[in-house]
NULO-556029 format. One line per 4 residues: number of its first residue (from 1); for each residue x negated, y, z of C-alpha. Coordinates in Angstrom, 1 decimal, decimal comma. Last residue first. Example, Ala and Ser with C-alpha at 12.3 -4.5 7.8 and 13.67 -1.06 7.14 Angstrom:
<mimis>
2) -13,7:-1,1:7,1; -12,3:-4,5:7,8
</mimis>
This chain:
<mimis>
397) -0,9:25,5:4,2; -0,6:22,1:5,6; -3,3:20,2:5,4; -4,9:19,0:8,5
393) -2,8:20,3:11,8; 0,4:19,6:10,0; -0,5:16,6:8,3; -1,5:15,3:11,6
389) 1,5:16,1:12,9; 3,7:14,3:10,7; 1,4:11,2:11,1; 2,4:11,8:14,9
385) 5,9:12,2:13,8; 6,1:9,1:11,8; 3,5:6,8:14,6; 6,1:8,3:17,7
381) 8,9:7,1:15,7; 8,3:3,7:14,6; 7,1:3,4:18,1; 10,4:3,6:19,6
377) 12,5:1,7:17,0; 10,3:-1,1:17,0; 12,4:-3,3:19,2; 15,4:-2,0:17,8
373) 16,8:-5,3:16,3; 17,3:-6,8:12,7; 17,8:-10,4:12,4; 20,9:-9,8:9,7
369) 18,2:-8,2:7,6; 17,3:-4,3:6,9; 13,6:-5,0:7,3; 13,1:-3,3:10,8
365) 11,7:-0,4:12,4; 9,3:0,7:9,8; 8,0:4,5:9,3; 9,4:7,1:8,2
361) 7,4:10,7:6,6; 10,0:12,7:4,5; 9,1:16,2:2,9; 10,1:18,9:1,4
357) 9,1:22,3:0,0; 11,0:25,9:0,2; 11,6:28,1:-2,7; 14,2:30,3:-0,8
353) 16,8:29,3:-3,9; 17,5:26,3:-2,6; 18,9:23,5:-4,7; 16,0:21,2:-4,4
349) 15,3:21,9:-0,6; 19,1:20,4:-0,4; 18,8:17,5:-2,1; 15,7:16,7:-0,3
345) 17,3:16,7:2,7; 20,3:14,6:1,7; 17,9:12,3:-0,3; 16,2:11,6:3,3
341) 19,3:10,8:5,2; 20,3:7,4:5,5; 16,9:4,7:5,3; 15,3:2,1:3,1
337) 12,0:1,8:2,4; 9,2:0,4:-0,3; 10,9:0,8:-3,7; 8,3:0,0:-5,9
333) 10,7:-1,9:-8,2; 13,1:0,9:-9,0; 16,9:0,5:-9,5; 16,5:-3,7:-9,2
329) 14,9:-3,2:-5,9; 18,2:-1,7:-4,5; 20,4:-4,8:-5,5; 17,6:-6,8:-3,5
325) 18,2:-5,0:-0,6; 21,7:-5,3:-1,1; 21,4:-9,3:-1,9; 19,4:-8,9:2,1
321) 22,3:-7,5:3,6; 22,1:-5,7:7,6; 22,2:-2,0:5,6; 23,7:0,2:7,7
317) 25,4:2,2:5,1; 25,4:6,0:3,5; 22,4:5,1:1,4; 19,0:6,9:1,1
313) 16,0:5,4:-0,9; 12,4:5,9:-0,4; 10,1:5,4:-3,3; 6,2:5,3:-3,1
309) 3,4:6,4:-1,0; 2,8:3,8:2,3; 0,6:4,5:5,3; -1,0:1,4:7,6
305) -1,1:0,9:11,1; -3,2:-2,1:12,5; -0,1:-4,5:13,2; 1,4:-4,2:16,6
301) 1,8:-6,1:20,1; 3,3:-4,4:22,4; 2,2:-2,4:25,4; 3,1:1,4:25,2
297) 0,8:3,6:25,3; -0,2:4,6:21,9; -3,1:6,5:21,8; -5,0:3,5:19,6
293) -2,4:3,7:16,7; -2,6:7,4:16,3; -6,4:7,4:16,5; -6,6:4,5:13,9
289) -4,2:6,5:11,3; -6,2:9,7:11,3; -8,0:9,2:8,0; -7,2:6,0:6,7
285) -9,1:6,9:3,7; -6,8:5,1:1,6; -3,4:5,8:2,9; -5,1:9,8:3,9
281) -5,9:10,3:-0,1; -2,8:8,9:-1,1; -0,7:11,0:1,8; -2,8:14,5:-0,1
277) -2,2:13,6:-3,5; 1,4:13,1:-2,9; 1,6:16,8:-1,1; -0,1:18,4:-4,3
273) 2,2:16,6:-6,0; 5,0:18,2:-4,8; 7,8:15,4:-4,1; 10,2:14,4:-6,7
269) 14,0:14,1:-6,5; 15,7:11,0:-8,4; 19,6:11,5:-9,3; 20,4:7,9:-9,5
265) 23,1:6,4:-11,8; 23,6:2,9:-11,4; 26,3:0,8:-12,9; 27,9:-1,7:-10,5
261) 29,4:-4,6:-12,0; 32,7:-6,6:-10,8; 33,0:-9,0:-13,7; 36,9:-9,7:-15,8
257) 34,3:-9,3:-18,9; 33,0:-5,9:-17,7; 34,7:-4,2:-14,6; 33,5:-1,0:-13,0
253) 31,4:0,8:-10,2; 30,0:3,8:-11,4; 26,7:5,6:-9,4; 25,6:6,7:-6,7
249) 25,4:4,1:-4,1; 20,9:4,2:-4,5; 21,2:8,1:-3,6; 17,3:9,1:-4,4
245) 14,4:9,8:-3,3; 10,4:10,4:-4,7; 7,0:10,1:-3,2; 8,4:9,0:-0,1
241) 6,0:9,0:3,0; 5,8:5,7:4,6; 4,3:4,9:7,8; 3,5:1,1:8,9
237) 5,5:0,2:12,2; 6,7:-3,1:11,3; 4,6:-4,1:8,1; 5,2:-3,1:4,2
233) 5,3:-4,4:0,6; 5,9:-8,2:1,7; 9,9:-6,8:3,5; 10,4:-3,6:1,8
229) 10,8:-1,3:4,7; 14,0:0,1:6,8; 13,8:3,4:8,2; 12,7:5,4:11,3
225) 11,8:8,9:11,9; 10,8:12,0:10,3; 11,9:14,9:8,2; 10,2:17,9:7,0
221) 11,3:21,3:5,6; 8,5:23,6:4,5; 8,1:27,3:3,6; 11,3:28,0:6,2
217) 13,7:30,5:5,6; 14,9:30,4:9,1; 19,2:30,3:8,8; 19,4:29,6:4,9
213) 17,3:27,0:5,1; 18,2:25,9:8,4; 22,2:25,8:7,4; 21,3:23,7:4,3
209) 19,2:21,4:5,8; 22,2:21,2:8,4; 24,3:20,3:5,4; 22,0:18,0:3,5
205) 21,4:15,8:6,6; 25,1:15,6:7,6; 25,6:14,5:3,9; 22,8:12,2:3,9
201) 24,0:9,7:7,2; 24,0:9,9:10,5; 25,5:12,5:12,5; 24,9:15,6:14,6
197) 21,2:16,3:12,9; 18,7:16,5:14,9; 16,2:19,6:15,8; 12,7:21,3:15,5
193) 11,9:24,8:14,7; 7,9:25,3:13,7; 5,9:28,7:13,6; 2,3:28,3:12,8
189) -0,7:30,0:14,7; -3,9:30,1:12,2; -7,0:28,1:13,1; -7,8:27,5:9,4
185) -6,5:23,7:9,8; -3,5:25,0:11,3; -2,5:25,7:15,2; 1,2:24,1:15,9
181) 4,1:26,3:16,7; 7,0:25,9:18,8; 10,8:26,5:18,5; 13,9:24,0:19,5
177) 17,1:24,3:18,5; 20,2:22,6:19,9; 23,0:22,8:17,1; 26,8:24,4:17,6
173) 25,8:27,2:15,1; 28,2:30,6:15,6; 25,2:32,4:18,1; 22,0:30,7:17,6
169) 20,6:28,4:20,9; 17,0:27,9:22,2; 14,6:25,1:23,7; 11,3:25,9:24,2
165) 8,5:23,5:22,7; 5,1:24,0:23,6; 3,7:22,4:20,5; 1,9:19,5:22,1
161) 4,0:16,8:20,0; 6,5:14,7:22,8; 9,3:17,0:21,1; 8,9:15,0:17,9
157) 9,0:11,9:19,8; 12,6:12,8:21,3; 13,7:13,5:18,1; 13,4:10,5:16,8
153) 14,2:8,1:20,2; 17,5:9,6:20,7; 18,4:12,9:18,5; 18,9:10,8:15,5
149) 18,7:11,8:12,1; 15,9:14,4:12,6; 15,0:17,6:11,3; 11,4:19,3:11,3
145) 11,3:23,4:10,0; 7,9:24,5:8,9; 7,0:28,1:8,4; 9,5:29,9:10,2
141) 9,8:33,7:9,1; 9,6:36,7:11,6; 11,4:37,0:15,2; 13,7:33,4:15,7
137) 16,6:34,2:18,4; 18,6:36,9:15,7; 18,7:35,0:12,9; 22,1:34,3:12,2
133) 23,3:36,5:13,8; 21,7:39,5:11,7; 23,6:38,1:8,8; 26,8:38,0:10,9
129) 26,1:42,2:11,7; 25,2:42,7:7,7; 28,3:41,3:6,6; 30,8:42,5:9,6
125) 29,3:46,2:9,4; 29,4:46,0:5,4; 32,8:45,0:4,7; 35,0:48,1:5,0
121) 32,8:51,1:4,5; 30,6:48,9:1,5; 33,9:47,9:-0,3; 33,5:51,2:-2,4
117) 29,9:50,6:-3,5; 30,7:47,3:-5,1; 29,5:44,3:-2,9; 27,3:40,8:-3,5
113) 27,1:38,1:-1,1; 24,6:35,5:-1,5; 25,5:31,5:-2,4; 22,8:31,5:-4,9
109) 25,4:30,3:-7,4; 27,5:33,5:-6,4; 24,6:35,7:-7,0; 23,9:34,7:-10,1
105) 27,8:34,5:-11,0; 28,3:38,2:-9,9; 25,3:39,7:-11,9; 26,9:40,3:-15,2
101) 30,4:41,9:-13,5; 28,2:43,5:-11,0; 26,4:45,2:-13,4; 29,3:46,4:-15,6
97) 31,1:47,4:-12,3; 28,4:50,1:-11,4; 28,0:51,1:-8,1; 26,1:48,2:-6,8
93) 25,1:46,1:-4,1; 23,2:43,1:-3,6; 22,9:41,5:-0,1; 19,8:38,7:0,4
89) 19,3:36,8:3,8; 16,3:35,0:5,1; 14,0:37,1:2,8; 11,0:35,1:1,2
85) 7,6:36,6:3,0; 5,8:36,3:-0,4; 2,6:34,8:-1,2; 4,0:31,4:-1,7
81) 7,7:32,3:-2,7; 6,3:34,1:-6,2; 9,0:32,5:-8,4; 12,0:32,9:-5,8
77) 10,7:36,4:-5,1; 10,2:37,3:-9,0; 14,2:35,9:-9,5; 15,3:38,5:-7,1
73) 13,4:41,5:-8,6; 14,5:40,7:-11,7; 17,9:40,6:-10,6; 17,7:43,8:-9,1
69) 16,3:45,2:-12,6; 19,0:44,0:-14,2; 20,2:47,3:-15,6; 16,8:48,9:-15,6
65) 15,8:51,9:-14,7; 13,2:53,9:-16,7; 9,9:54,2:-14,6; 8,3:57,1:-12,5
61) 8,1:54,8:-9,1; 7,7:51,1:-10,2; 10,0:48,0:-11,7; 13,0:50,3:-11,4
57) 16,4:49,7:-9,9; 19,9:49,2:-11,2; 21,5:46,0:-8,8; 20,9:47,5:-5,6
53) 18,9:45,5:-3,3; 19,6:44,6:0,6; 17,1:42,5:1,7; 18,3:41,4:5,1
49) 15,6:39,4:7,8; 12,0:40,9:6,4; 8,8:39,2:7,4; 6,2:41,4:6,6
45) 3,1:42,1:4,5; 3,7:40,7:1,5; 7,0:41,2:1,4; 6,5:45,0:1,7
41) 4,7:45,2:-1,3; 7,1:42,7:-3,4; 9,8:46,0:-2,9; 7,0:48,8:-3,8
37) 6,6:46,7:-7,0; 10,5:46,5:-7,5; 10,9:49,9:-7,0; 12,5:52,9:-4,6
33) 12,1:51,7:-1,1; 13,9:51,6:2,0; 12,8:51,1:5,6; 14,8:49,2:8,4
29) 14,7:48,8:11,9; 17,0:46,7:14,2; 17,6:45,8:17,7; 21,1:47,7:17,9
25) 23,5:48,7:15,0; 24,3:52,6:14,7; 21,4:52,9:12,4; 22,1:49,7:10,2
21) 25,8:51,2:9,9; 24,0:54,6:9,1; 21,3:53,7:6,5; 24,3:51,3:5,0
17) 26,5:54,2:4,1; 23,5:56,6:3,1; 22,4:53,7:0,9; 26,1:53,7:-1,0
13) 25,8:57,2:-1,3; 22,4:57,3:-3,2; 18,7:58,0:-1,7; 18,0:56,9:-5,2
9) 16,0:54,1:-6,5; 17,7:51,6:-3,8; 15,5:48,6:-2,4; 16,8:48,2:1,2
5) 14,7:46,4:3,8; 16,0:44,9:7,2; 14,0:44,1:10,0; 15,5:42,6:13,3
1) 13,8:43,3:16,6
</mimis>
């Protein structure tokens, strides 16, 4: 069952039109409210698929309406996305072309739809029905959503977690989902979709981080798997989580005194600190990292696992170059890995308006030499996913 809240001050035409297309469509309920405060109410206490919010409300019952008070209701859910159930879709309506004339480019760089009154008969069935597509197999919000760049090996150690993964499909996406949930450090059930990305490479990530943003809503969006370390920083195997990422191509290649030069110009995406301060605490306590190590079953010989906080970079190439390595040092010398799809992740979590956190926890397969091999591949991904878990179980919340 689908749940769809509509914040409308008036029982007004245009809410009449959507009460009865919502009415006549199946597997879904819906309440409406009057106010903003009545609005944030709800969302604390349920998830809510479609919030569909008229543009003119008030902030409570009995006061004046205000012209952007849809807006302001909007903007209060972004801000206040940690005690909120954050809507996985957003509508906005309006009868009023002044309003939607001021509104149109908010909504439009939030990527949500936004309707006059007299385009609700024709457009509204097909809006609201794909909306409800999209997130019809998932009931409530997700909390954590883990993607991976390859579905052999990395994904296949994320589904080796004891989450009781079942496998499931959503209409108009051509990705294989799978839903769980992990217990958290409270004893509270968390909800946790799972799935790899079609392609390699930081646009693929940052597209289907998009699409499971938009699709699930998630408070947290987490990536694991295998990278390249810093050969003297790191060891095969160790576990790095990146306190910051970045595009280490982007920038301006050009020619200075008849010289080839590349001029860098990195857009550099922070992680929460509260996160940082947690993977610090667990690289020096250890805390975890010998069990992890020790249930691997595998025989092969490894170096005692260690955990890494510090700079992971994201290119679009297979790096095999050791002067490219070094090229990448010169941006930020405590770099301490290398992989394809991390910045594309984190890119996207940064531009959402749902509020949602990220995350990238790799470990060391190789040291992005000519002597490269995949020897490590497969542990490399059980100790990121396991350290992934542990998070999960320890501190998330």
């Amino acid at each position: 069952m689908k749940f769809v809240l509509i914040v409308d001050d008036t029982y007004s035409e245009k809410t009449r039109i959507i009460a009865s297309k919502l009415t006549a469509t199946a597997d879904v309920e819906f309440e409406v409210c009057q106010s903003t405060r009545d609005a944030l109410k709800i969302l604390r206490s349920k998830p809510v698929n479609v919030l569909i919010v008229d543009l003119q409300i008030p902030d409570f019952l009995g006061s004046d309406i205000e012209i952007d008070g849809g807006v302001k209701l909007l903007k209060s859910i972004s801000e206040r996305s940690d005690e909120l159930n954050v809507p996985t879709h957003i509508i906005g309506v309006t009868a009023h072309r002044d309003s939607f004339d001021s509104a149109s480019q908010y909504f439009l760089d939030q990527g949500w739809p936004l309707l006059m009154e007299k385009d609700l008969e024709n457009r509204f069935s097909t809006l609201i029905q794909s909306k409800l597509d999209h997130s019809q197999d998932v009931e409530g919000n997700i909390d954590v959503v883990i993607i991976t760049a390859l579905k052999h090996t990395e994904l296949e150690a994320v589904l080796k977690l004891p989450y009781s993964w079942c496998e499931f499909l959503v209409k108009g996406n051509f990705h294989t989902f799978y839903k769980g949930e992990f217990v958290d450090k409270s004893g509270v059930a968390k909800k946790v979709i799972t799935l790899g990305c079609t392609r390699m490479g930081s646009s693929s990530s940052a597209v289907t981080a998009t699409q499971v943003l938009s699709m699930f809503n998630p408070k947290l969006i987490l990536m694991v798997g295998i990278a390249a370390g810093i050969k003297g920083k790191v060891d095969l195997g160790d576990v790095l989580v990146a306190d910051s990422s970045w595009d280490w191509e982007s920038g301006k290649s050009t020619v200075e005194a008849d010289k080839s030069i590349f001029k860098t110009a990195p857009h550099q995406i922070q992680l929460d600190q509260r996160y940082r301060d947690t993977f610090q605490n667990v690289a020096v306590s250890r805390a975890g990292l010998d069990a992890i190590q020790n249930d691997w079953s595998q025989p092969m010989k490894v170096n005692r696992l260690k955990l890494h906080v510090g700079p992971i970079v994201s290119g679009s190439s297979v790096l095999e170059d050791p002067s490219l390595v070094e090229r990448i040092q010169s941006q930020h010398r405590g770099v301490i890995g290398i992989e394809m799809e991390g910045y594309g992740v984190a890119l996207a979590s940064s531009l959402s308006s749902s509020g949602a956190k990220w995350l990238l926890i790799k470990s060391v397969c190789d040291f992005a030499g000519p002597d490269k091999n995949d020897d490590y591949q497969a542990y490399s991904a059980y100790t990121s996913s396991k350290v992934a878990d542990y998070f999960l179980r320890n501190h998330y919340e």
